[in-house]
N, C-alpha and C positions, 0 to 999 in steps of 0.2 A: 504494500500500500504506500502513498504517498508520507510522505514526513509532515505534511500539515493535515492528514488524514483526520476527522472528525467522528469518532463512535456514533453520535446522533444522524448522522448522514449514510450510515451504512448501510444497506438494502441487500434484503436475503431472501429468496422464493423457492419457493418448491410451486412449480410449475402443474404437479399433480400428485396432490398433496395427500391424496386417501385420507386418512384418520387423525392425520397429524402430527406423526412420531417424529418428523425430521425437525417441524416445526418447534417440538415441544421441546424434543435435545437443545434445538440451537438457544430453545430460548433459556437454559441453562447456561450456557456457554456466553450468552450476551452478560448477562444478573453478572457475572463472575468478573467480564470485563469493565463493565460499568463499576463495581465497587472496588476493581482497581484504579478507576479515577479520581476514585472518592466519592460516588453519588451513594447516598441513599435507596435500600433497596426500595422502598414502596415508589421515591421516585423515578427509579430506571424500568418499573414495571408497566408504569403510562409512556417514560421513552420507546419503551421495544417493541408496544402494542402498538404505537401510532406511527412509529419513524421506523421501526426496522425490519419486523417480519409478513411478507405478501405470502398468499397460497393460492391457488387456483384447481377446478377441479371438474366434472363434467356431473359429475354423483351428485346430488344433492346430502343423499343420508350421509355418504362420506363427509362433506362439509359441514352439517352439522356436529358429529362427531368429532370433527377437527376442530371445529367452532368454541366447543365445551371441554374438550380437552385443554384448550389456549388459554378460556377461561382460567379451568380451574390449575392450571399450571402458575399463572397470575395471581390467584386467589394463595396459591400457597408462599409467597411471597408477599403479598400486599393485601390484605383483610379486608380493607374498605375498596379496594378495586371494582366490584361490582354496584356500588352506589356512584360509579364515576360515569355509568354509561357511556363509555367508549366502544365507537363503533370499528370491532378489527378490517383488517386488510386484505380478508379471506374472502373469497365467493365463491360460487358455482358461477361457470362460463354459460351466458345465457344463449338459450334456443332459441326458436323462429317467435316470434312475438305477437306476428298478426298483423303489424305497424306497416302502413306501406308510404309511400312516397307522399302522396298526397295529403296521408294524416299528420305528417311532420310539418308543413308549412302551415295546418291549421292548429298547432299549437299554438296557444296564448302563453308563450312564455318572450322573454324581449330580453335579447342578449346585443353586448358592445356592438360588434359583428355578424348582423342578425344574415347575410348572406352566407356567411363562410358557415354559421352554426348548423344551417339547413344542410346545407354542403356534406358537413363533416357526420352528420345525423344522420345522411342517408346513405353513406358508408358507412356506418356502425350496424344499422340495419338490416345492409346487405350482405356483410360477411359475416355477423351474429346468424343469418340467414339457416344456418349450417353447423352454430355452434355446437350443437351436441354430437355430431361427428367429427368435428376439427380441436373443439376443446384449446388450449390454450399451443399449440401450432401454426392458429391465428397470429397474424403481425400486424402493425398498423404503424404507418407512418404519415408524419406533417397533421397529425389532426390537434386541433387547436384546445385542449381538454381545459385550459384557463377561459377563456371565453364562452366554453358550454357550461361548466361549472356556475360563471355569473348566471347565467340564466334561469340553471336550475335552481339557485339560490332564493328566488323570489318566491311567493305566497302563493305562485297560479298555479294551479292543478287542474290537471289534464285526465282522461281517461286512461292513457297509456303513460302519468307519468312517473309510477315504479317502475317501470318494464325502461324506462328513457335512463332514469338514475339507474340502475343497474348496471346498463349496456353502459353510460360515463364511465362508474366505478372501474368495471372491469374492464374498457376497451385502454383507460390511463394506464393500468396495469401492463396490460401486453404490448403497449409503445413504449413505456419509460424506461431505462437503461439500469442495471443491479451489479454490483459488489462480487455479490454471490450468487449460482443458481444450483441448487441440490435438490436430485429425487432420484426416486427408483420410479423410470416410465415405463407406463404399459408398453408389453412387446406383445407383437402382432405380425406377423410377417404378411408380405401384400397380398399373398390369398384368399387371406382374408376380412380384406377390407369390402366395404362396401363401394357403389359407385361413384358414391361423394368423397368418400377418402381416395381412393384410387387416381381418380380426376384430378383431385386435388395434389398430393403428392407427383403425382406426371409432372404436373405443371412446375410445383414452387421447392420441389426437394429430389431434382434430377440426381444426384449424388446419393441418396440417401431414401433411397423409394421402398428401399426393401423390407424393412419389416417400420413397424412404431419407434421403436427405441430410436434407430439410427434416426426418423426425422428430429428428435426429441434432441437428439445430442447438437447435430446442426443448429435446429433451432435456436435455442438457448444460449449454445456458442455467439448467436449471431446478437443477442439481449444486453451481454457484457458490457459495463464501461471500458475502459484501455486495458486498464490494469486489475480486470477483475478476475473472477474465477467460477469456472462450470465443474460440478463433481457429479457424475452420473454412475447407478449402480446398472448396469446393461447385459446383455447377454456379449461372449466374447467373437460372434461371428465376426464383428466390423473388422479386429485385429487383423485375419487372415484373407477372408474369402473376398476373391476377384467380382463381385456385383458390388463390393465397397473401396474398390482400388480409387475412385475417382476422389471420395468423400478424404482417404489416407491420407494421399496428395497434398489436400486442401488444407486439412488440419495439421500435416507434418512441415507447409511453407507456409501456413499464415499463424498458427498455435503454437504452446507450448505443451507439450505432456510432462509435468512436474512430477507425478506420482502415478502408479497403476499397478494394483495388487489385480495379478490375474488369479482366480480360483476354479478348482477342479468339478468335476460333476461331485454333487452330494454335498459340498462344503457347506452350502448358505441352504440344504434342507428341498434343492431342487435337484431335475436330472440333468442337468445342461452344465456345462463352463459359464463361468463371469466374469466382468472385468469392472472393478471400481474404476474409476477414473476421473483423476484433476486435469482440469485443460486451465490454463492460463490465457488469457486474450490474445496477449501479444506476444511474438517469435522473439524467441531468445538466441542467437543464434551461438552452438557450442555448448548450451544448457544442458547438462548431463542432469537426466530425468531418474528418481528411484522406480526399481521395477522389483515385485519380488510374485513367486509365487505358493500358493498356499495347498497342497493336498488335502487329500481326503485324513490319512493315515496322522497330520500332523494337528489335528483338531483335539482338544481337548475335552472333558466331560462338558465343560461349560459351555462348549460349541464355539470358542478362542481358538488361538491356536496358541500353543506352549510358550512359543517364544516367536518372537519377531526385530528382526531378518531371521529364516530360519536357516541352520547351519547344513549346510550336504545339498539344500535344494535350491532351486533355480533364482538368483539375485543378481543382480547385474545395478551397477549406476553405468548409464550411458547418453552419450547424445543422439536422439534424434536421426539428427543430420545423416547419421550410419545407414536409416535405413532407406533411404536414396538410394544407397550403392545396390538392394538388392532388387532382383523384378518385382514388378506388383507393389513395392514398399509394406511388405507385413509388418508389423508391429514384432517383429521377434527380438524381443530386447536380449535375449543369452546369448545372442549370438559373439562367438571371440575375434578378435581382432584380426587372428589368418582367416581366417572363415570368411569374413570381410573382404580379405586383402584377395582370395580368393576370385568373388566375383565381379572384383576391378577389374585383377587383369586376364582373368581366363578366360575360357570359350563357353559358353553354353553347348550342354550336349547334343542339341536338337542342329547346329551347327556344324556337327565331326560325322553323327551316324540320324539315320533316320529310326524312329523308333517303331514297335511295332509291339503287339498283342502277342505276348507268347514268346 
């Protein structure tokens, strides 16, 4: 973070938020930094709930539950927190509304910029369109959320005008820029998606079409201030497999990978490999990233693992940069330095003999 960095100015989301555990940790982790400023915990519990923690989500019941969880994580710090009626920075990603074109200029509401508001409202409307299958994948850019704000700030009431404030609420959310972005995103591979996700992924996450998770990762990558940071819990397909070779590319010359515990089938209680992963915004270039990986075998009763880096198994610091050198740029952080030097300067085999079945 920057040296004139501000705690109160820090923005953290979990883009799909379920219940609200990621929410609930971080908001652990704030309380602990704040009171190494010196603040008062009951006063850093209105800082975290207004200035630092966003969540977004397509569930409703999930938001609820995330909603009361935040609560009462708040309530155990701060007593009177719930006579403060503070409104959190959690929603559900709103659906199709009903709202069309025409009902938007007949609201009675009068903002600064009463052109641009109508403007920016009927884009809210149009890509909220869809939100329950796009859910927070949605992006929004140049929409004027100060000037729709003045408007909605006034006395007039509209038929549609919770369904207006909602779509505000959360459309500010998925254009303003974050700190942080942390979650574990639904995975779905594009088979099965529907025809509105599919469509849509075609279009806006060519790199990244192939299951859920990888638009998720792009996405969010893309949310970051300069110097922020995306941590996503994923399946480990994107590492390897050539339908993600374009997305590698992208993230291996415009990101950083600072950290990535890759883990085995069965570790995290699923049948798949996974790969935690910190991205940094901006390229570091020489940045030698930690890599380590986690077995089945080295997990502990408590579902930990014994020790971390673990000794005999696969650890690597490395940069990046290395994996340029190989085809496809997999994500192979173990790999050694001949092994590298290797596919500098040698031949590919498909160059000396032609291969064959058998």
């Amino acid at each position: 973070m920057n040296s004139d960095f501000v705690l109160q100015e820090l923005k953290l989301i979990d883009p799909s938020m379920g219940s609200g555990h990621i929410l609930v940790y971080a908001f652990d982790v704030l309380i602990q930094l704040y009171v190494a400023e010196g603040f008062r915990e009951r006063d850093a519990v209105e800082l975290i709930l207004r200035n630092n923690l966003y969540g977004l989500d397509i569930d409703k019941r999930a938001f609820q539950l995330a909603y009361f969880a935040l609560m009462m994580k708040a309530r155990q710090y701060s007593r009177r927190i719930l006579n403060k009626h503070i409104k959190l920075n959690v929603y559900t990603v709103p659906g199709e509304a009903g709202i069309s074109e025409s009902d938007i200029k007949l609201l009675p509401m009068n903002f600064p910029d009463q052109e641009k508001a109508f403007e920016d409202l009927e884009t809210l409307v149009t890509n909220f369109k869809y939100g329950s299958d796009l859910g927070s994948l949605i992006e929004f850019k140049d929409i004027d959320f100060e000037n729709l704000k003045s408007g909605l700030n006034t006395e007039n009431i509209s038929l549609f005008d919770d369904d207006i404030r909602k779509m505000v609420c959360v459309g500010e959310l998925l254009q303003q820029k974050y700190d942080i972005a942390v979650t574990n995103p639904p995975y779905m591979g594009s088979s099965g998606f529907n025809s509105t996700l599919s469509t849509f992924a075609k279009k806006n996450y060519k790199n990244s079409k192939s299951d859920l998770f990888a638009m998720f990762i792009e996405r969010w990558n893309h949310a970051l201030n300069f110097d922020g940071y995306n941590s996503m819990v994923t399946m480990q397909s994107w590492m390897f497999l050539s339908s993600y070779e374009s997305m590698r590319k992208n993230i291996i010359s415009k990101l950083t990978i600072t950290n990535l515990m890759h883990m085995e089938n069965m570790v995290m209680g699923i049948a798949f490999g996974t790969a935690v992963t910190i991205f940094k915004k901006n390229y570091l270039k020489g940045f030698k990233g930690t890599y380590h990986q986690i077995k089945f075998k080295d997990i502990s009763q408590k579902d930990s693992p014994k020790s971390l880096p673990i000794t005999g198994n696969r650890f690597n610091q490395i940069s990046q940069d290395e994996f340029t050198k190989i085809p496809g740029q997999p994500i192979s952080y173990w790999v050694s330095e001949n092994l590298i030097h290797d596919f500098v300067i040698g031949k590919r085999m498909d160059e000396v003999v032609t291969p064959k079945v058998g």
